[in-house]
C-alpha positions in Angstrom: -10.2 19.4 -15.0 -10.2 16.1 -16.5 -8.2 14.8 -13.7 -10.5 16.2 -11.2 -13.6 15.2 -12.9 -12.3 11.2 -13.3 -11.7 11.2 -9.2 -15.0 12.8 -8.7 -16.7 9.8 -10.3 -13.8 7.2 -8.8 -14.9 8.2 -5.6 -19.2 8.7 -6.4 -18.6 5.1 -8.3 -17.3 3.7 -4.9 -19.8 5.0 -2.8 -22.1 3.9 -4.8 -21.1 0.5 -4.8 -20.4 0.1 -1.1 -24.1 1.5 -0.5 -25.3 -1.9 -2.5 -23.2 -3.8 -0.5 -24.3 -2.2 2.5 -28.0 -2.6 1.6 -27.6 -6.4 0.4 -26.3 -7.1 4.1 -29.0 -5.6 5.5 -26.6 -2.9 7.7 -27.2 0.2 5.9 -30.1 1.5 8.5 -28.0 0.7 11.5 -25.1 2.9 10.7 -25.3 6.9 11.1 -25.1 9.0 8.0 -21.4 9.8 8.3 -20.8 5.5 8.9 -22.7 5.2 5.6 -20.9 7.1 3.4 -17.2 6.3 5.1 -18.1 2.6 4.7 -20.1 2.7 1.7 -16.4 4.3 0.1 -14.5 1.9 1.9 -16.3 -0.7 0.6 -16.7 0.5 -2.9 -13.0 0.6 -2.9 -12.5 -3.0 -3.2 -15.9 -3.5 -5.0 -14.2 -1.4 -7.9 -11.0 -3.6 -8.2 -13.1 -6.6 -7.7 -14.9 -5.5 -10.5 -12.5 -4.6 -13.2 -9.7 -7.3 -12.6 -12.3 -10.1 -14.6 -12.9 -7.6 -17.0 -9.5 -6.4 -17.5 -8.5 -10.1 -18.2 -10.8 -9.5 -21.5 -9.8 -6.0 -22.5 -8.5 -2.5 -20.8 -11.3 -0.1 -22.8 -12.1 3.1 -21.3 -15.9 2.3 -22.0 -15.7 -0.6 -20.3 -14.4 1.1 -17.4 -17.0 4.2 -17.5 -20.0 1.7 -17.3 -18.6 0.2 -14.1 -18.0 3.7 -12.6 -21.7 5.2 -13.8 -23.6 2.2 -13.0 -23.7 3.0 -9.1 -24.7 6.4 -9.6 -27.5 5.2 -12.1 -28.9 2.4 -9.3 -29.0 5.2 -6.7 -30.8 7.5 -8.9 -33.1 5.3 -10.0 -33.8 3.7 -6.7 -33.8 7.2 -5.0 -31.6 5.8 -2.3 -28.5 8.9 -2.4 -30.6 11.4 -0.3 -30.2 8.8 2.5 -26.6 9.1 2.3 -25.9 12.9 2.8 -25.0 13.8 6.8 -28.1 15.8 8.4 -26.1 19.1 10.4 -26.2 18.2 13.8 -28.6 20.7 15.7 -27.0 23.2 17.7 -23.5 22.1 17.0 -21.4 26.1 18.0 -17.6 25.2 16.4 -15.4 25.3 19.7 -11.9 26.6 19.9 -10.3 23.0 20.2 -12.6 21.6 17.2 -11.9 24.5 15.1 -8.3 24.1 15.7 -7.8 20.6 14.7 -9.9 21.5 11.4 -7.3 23.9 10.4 -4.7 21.4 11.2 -6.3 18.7 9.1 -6.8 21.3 6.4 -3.1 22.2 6.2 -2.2 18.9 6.0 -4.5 17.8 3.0 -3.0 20.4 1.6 0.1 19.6 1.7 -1.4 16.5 0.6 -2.8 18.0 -2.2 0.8 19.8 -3.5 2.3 16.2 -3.2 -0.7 14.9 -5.5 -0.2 17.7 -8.0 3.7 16.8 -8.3 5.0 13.9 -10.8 5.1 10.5 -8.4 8.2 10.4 -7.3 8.3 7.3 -4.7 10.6 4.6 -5.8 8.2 1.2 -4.8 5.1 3.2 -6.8 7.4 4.0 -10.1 8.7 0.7 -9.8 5.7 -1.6 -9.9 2.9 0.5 -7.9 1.9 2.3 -10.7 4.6 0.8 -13.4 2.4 -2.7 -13.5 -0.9 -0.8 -14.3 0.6 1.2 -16.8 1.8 -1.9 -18.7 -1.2 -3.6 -18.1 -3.2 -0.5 -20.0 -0.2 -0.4 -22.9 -0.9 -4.4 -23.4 -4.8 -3.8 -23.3 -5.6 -6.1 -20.5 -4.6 -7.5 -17.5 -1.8 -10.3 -17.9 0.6 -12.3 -15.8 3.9 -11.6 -14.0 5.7 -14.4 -12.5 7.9 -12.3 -10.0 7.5 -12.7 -7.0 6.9 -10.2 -4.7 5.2 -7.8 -6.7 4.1 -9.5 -10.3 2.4 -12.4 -8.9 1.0 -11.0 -6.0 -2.4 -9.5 -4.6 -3.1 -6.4 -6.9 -6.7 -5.5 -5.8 -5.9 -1.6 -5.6 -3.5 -1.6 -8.9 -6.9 -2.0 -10.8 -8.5 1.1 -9.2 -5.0 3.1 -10.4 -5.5 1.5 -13.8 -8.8 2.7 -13.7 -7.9 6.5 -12.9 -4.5 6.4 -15.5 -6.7 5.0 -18.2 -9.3 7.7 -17.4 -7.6 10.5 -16.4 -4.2 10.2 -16.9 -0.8 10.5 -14.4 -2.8 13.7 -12.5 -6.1 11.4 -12.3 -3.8 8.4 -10.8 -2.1 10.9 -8.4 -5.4 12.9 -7.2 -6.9 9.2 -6.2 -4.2 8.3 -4.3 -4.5 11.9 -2.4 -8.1 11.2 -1.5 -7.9 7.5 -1.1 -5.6 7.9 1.8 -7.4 10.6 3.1 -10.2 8.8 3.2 -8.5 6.3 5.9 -8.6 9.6 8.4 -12.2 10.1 7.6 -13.0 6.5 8.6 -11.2 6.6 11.7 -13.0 9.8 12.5 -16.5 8.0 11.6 -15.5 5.2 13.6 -14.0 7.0 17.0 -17.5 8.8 16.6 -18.8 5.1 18.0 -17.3 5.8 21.5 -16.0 9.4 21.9 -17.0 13.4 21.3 -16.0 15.2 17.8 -13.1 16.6 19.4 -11.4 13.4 20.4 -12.6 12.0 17.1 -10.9 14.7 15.6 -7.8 14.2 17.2 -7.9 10.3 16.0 -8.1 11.3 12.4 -5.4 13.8 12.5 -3.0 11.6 14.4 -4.0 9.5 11.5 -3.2 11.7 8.7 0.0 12.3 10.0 1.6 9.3 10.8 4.9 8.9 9.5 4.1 6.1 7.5 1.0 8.1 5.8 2.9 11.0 5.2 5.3 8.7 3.5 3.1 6.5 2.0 -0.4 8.3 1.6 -0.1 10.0 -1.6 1.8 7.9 -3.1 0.8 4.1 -4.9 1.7 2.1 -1.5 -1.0 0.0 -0.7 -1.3 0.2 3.3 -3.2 3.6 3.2 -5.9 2.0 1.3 -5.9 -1.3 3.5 -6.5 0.6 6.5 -10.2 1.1 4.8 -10.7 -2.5 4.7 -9.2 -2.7 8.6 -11.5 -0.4 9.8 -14.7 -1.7 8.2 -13.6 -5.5 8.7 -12.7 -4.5 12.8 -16.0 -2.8 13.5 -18.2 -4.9 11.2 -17.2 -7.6 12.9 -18.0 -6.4 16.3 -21.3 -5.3 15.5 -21.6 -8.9 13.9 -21.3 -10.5 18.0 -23.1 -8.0 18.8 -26.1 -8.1 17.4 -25.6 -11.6 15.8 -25.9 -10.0 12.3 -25.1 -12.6 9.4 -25.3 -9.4 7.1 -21.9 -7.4 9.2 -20.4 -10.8 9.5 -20.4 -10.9 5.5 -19.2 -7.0 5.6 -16.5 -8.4 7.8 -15.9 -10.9 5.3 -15.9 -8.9 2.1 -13.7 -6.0 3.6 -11.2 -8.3 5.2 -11.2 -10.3 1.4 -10.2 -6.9 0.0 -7.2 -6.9 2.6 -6.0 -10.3 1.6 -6.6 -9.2 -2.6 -4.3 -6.0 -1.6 -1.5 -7.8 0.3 -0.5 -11.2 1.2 -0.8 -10.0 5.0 -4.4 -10.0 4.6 -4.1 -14.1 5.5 -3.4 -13.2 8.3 -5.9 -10.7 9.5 -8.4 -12.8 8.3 -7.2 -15.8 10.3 -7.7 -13.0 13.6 -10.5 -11.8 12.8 -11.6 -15.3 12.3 -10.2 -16.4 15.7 -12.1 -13.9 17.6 -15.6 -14.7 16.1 -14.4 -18.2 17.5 -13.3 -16.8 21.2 -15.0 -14.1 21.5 -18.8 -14.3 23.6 -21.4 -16.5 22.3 -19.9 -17.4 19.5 -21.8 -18.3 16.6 -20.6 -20.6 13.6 -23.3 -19.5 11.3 -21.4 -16.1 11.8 -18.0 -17.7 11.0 -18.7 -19.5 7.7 -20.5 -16.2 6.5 -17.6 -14.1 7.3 -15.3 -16.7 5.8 -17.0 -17.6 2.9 -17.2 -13.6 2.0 -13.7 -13.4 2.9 -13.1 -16.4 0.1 -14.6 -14.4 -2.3 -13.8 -10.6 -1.7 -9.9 -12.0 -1.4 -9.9 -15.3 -3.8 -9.2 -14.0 -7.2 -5.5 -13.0 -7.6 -4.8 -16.3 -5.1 -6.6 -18.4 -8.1 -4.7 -16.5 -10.7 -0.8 -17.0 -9.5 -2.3 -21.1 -8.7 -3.6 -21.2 -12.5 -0.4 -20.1 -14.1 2.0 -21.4 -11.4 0.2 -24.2 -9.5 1.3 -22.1 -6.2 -1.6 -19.7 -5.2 1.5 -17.7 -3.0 3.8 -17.8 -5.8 6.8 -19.0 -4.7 5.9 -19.5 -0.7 4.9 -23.0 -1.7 8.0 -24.2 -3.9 8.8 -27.8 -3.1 5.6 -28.2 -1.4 3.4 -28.2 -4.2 3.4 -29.2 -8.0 4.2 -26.5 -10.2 2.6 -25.7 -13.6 5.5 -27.2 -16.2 7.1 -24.6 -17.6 6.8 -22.2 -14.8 9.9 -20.3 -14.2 11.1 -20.8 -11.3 14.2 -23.8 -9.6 15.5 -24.2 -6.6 18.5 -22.4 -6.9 16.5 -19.0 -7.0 13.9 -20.1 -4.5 17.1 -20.7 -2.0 18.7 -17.1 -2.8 15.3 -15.7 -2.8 14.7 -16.6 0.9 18.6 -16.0 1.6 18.6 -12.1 -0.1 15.2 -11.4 -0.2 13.7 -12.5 3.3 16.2 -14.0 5.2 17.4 -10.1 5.4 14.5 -8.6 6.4 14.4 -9.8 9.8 16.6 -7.9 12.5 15.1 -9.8 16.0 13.8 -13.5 16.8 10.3 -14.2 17.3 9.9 -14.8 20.4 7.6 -13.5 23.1 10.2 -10.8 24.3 10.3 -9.1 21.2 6.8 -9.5 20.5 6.3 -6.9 23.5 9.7 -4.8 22.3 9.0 -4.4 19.0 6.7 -1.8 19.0 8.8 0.3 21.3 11.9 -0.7 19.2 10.2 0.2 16.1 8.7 3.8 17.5 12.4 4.2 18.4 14.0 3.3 15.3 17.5 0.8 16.3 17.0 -1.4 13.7 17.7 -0.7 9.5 15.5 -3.6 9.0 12.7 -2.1 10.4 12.7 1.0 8.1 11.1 2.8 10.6 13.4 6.2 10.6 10.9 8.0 8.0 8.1 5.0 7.9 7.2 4.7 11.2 4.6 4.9 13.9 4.8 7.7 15.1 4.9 8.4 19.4 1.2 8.3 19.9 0.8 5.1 21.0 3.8 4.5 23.0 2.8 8.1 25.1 -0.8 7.0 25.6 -0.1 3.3 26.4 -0.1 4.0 30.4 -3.1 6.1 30.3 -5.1 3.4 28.3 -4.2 0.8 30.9 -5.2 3.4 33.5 -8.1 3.7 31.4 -8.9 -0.7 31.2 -8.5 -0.6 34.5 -11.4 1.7 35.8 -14.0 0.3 33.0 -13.0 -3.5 34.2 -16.2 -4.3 35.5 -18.3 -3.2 31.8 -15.4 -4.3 29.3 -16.5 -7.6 28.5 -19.6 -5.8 27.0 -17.5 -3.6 25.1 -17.7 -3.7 21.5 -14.3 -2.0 21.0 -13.0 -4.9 23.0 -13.8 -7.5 20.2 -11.8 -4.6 18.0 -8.6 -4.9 20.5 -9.0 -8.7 20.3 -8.7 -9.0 16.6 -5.8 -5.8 16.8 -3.7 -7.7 18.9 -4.7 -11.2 17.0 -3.4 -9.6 13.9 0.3 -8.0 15.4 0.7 -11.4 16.9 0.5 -13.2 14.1 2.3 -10.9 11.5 5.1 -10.6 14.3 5.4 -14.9 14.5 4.5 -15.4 10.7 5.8 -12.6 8.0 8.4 -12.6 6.0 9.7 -9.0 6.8 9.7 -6.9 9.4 9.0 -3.9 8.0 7.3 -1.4 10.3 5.5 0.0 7.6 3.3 -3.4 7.2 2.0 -2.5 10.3 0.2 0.9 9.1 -3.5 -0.8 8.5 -3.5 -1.9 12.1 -1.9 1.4 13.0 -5.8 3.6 13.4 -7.5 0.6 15.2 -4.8 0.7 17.9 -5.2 4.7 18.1 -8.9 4.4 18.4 -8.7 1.7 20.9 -6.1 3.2 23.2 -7.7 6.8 22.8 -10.9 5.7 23.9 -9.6 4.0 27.0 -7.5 6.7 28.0 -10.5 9.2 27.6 -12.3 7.0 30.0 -9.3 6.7 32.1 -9.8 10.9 32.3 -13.2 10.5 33.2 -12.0 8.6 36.3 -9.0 10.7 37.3 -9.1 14.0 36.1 -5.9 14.5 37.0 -5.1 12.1 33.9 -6.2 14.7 31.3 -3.2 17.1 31.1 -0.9 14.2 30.6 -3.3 13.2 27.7 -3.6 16.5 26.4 0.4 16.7 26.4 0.4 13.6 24.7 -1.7 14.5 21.5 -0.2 18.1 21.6 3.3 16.5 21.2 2.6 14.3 18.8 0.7 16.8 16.7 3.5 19.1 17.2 6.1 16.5 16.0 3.7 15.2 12.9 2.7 18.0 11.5 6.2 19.1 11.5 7.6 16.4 9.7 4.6 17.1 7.0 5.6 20.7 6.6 8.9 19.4 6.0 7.8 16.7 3.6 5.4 19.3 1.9 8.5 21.7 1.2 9.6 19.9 -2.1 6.3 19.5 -3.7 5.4 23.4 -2.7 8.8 24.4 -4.1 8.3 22.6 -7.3 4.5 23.8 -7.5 5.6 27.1 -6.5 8.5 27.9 -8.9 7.0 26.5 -12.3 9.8 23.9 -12.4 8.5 21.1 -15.3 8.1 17.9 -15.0 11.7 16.5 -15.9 13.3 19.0 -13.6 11.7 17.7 -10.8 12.0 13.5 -11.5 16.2 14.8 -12.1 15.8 16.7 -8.5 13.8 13.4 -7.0 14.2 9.9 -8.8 17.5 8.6 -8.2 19.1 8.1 -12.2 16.0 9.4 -13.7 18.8 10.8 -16.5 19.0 7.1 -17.6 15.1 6.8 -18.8 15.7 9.9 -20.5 18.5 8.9 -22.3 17.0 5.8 -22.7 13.8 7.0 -24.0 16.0 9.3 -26.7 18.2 6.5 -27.9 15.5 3.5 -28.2 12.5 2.5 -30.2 9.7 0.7 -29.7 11.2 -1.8 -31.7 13.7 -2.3 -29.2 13.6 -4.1 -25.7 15.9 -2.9 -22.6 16.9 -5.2 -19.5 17.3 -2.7 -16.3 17.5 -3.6 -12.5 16.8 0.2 -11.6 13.5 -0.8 -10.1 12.9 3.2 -9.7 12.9 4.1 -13.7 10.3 1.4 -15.0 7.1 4.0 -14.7 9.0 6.6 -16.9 10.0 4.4 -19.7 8.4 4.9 -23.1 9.9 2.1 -24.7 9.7 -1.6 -24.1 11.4 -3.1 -20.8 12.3 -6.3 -19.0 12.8 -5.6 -15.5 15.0 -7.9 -13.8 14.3 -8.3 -10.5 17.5 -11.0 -9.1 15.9 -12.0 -6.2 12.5 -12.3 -7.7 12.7 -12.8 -11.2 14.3 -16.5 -13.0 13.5 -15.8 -16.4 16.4 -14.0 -16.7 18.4 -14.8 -14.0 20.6 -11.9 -12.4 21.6 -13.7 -8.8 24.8 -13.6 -7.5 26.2 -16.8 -8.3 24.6 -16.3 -12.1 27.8 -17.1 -14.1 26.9 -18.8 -17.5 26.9 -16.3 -20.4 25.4 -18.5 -22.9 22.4 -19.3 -20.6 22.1 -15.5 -20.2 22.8 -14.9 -23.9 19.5 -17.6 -24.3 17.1 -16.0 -22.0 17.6 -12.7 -23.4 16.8 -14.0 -26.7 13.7 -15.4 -25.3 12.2 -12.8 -23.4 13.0 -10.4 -27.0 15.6 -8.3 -25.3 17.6 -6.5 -27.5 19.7 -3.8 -25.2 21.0 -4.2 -21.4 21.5 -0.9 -18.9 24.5 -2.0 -16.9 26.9 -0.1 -14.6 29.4 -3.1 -15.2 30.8 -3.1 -12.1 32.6 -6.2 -10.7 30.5 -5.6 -8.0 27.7 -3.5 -5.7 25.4 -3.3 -8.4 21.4 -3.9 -6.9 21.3 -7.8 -7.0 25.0 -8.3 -7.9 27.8 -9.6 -6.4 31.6 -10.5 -7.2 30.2 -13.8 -8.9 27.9 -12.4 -10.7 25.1 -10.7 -11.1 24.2 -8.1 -14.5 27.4 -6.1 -14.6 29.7 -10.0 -14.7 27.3 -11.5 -17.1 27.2 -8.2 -19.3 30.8 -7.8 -19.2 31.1 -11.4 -20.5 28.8 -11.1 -23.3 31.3 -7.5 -24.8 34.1 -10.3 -24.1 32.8 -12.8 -26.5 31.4 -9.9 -29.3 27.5 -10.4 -27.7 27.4 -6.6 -27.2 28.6 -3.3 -27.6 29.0 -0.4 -25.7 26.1 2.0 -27.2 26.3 4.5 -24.8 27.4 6.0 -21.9 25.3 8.0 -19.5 26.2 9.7 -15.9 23.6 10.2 -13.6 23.0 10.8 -9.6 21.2 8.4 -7.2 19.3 11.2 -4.7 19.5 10.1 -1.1 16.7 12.5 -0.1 13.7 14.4 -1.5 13.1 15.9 1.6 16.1 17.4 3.4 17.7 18.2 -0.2 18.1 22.1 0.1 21.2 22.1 -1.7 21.1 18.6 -3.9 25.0 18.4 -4.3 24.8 17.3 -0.7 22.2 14.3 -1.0 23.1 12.8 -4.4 25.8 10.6 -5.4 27.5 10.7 -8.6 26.5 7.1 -11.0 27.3 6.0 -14.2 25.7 3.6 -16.2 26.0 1.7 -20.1 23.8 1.2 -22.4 25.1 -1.8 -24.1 23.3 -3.2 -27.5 23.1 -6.9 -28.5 24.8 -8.3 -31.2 23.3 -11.6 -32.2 24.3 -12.3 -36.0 28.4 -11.5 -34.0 28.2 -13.6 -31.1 
């Protein structure tokens, strides 16, 4: 109940909070009822990490926290502004077959939702650092630094919110708000396809939504895209409406939501720079419009960019190495910025960028060739590839009216944004792609619709389309869904399940029986972080040089140093010569380890098997997706050495 209640007033706080903002800019009265409350959410999302990070800097206390969740409410009350927020019943809406239909399909699938957000998080990127980092900012009492790249030192605008629900609520509270935060990105693609099309087709939008691959796999879970496609949405439409109606007050929602992108996720540079470059090309364009959005953008987005340039002198910690002065002392050198672009990005690329596979790439990705892409369970679904001809049908037959389209400002800064993440990230990740993912389903739906509208002989293939893809969504979420129901169904505890689901998960509990908080453990299982109880150092050795785990690592006694000086008194190792995550036959933890037992650094403390699980979802009979690990738990011996 607890839980529950702490969500309840997570999501009232936010809505709250987003209705100021959308009453400050002036934009409240021009949205519908259902706009105001999907972008007064959206909004409030954002507002609420804003809000706590400068807090959190001070202190993590839980009153702290309730004030800036009850003060929202308070404002509305006392202003008597939250009537004007609740949907009036449309008059004479009868609930057709079709409507009905896709209600029960969105229902089924939030509840799958829902078993997912009452099972322990499982997902390796959230126990590593999604919901790891929050949890050791809470233990510390406030917010503190991280120079690792990657995922210390970067954008952590939707980590606060998490902190916010664990410090309030607990692991249940944290799980519950990612549940509703990511289905709140449906609801705001419904809200917004209600701009241009009927419920039904709206309906459609935002259960394509909820079932994309890369929602199902991401949604309920701490990855941050499901919550940027909030900021997407509002940034995309605000923007239009901005040119529109030459509105400084949607240019500055624009700006804000767009701000809360680049706080989330480096990426957000570069939907701000598109959404930027279509205020510039798109009709009468207005500078006044352009330095509101971007000064809005500064702010919503500036914070965490100011933090890593305070403590490192790099505000993209460690993009910038060699190109800027760095803070003395800051640990980093050029022998880990070189293997961290060798290991860390120069692997995540599987095509050039070039104008070809600009154009490919979506169609590779949907088809899955490519390991780098990850899209074989994070993906995007067939939608848009199936409904591509009929939307060009569709662009065709409005020619003459679509340079007065609104929605064509939101294709503009859509394709904007893929062309500059395709010629500028690091990675190339389909799952980065997700925020931009409901856009391109709205626009493409609502040009194939008018394509229909044309050439009826259009809407069976369309229909086909969206029944396919339903079909093969929903699908894969009953599939997903199977392992949460089966845990939720048969009483299995907690450990039970983490054994069946996080690969080694038997190391943290051994780990947690054998250790104090007195004592400190070095680990590279990224996975295990979130279930520690006891002090950890986790060494990330592409990432991480104050203790440096890279390949060609070979000096002991540096090793020996830096363990001393980060206070680390035990080191989980599989001591391997090599294969071990970040090693290699150079180096790496398992060489260094083995060197430090050699000179009578450490000793063998304890020995603990374990299985890496290779699957949570296809694991009917686990024997047949786990493979069999072993690991050491090796203790320092200073006063020896």
């Amino acid at each position: 109940m607890i839980a529950a209640a702490v969500v309840g007033l997570m999501v009232a706080a936010c809505i709250g909070w987003g209705t100021l903002l959308l009453r400050s800019a002036g934009v409240f009265a021009t949205l519908s009822r259902s706009e105001r409350i999907a972008w007064a959410f959206a909004l409030g999302v954002g507002a609420l990490g804003w809000i706590v990070f400068p807090l959190a800097l001070v202190t993590v206390n839980t009153g702290v926290l309730l004030a800036v969740l009850l003060l929202p409410a308070l404002l509305l009350l006392v202003s008597g502004q939250g009537a004007s927020l609740v949907p009036a019943p449309p008059a004479g809406a009868s609930l057709d077959a079709a409507t009905a239909f896709l209600l029960m399909v969105a229902a089924a699938v939030m509840i799958g939702d829902f078993a997912e957000a009452l099972s322990p998080p499982a997902d390796a990127d959230s126990t590593a650092y999604h919901f790891a980092t929050p949890a050791l900012f809470l233990e510390a009492g406030r917010v503190f630094f991280i120079p690792r790249a990657t995922d210390g030192a970067a954008p952590l605008l939707p980590h606060m919110t998490y902190m916010v629900a664990l410090a309030l609520g607990g692991e249940r509270a944290l799980t519950l708000w990612c549940a509703v935060s990511g289905w709140a990105a449906a609801a705001l693609s419904y809200t917004s396809a209600r701009r241009s099309l009927p419920r039904h087709w709206s309906l459609v939008i935002a259960v394509i939504v909820l079932t994309l691959p890369a929602m199902l796999y991401g949604g309920g879970t701490g990855q941050v895209e499901p919550r940027i496609v909030l900021f997407v949405l509002v940034a995309g439409f605000a923007a239009a409406d901005a040119l529109q109606r030459q509105s400084l007050g949607a240019a500055a929602l624009a700006g804000l939501a767009a701000g809360f992108y680049a706080g989330s996720k480096y990426f957000g540079l570069i939907f701000i720079a598109a959404v930027g470059l279509t205020l510039l090309i798109r009709r009468r364009p207005s500078l006044p419009l352009l330095l509101t959005f971007t000064a809005a953008a500064s702010l919503a987005g500036g914070q965490w960019y100011l933090w890593n340039w305070w403590h490192t002198g790099d505000p993209l910690f460690p993009a910038l190495f060699g190109h800027v002065a760095y803070v003395a002392g800051t640990p980093w050198s050029a022998a880990q910025q070189a293997y961290f672009l060798d290991v860390f990005q120069g692997r995540e690329w599987a095509v050039p960028a070039n104008l070809f596979w600009l154009l490919a790439y979506p169609v590779a990705a949907t088809l899955a060739p490519f390991g780098e892409f990850d899209a074989g369970r994070v993906g995007l679904g067939p939608y848009l590839l199936l409904v591509l001809p009929l939307a060009v049908a569709g662009v065709w037959a409005g020619r003459g009216v679509l340079g007065r389209s609104a929605l064509l400002t939101v294709a503009i800064i859509l394709v904007l944004s893929y062309a500059l993440w395709f010629f500028a990230s690091p990675s190339q990740r389909v799952r980065h792609l997700l925020p931009l993912v409901p856009l391109a389903v709205i626009v493409l739906t609502v040009a194939a619709e008018r394509a229909t509208r044309t050439w009826s002989v259009l809407r069976a293939p369309l229909i086909a389309a969206v029944a396919f893809t339903l079909l093969l969504q929903a699908s894969a979420q009953g599939l997903y869904v199977m392992n949460h129901l089966r845990h939720l169904v048969s009483g299995e505890n907690r450990d039970a399940f983490l054994l069946r689901n996080v690969s080694e998960f038997a190391v943290a509990q051994a780990i947690n029986s054998a250790l104090g908080k007195e004592n400190r453990v070095l680990l590279i299982n990224r996975q295990l972080n979130y279930f520690l109880e006891v002090p950890y150092f986790y060494g990330h050795p592409q990432g991480e040089a104050r203790i440096e785990l890279r390949a060609d690592s070979v000096d002991p006694e540096l090793f020996r140093k830096q363990l001393a000086a980060q206070g680390v008194t035990h080191i989980l190792t599989p001591l391997r010569n090599s294969g071990a995550a970040g090693s290699g036959p150079e180096g790496g933890i398992d060489i260094l380890s083995a060197e430090l037992i050699e000179r009578g650094c450490a000793i063998m403390r304890q020995e603990i098997d374990s299985r890496r699980v290779t699957s949570r979802s296809l694991a009917v009979k686990e024997e047949d997706f786990e493979i069999k690990s072993k690991f050491y738990l090796l203790e320092l011996t200073p006063s020896r050495c």
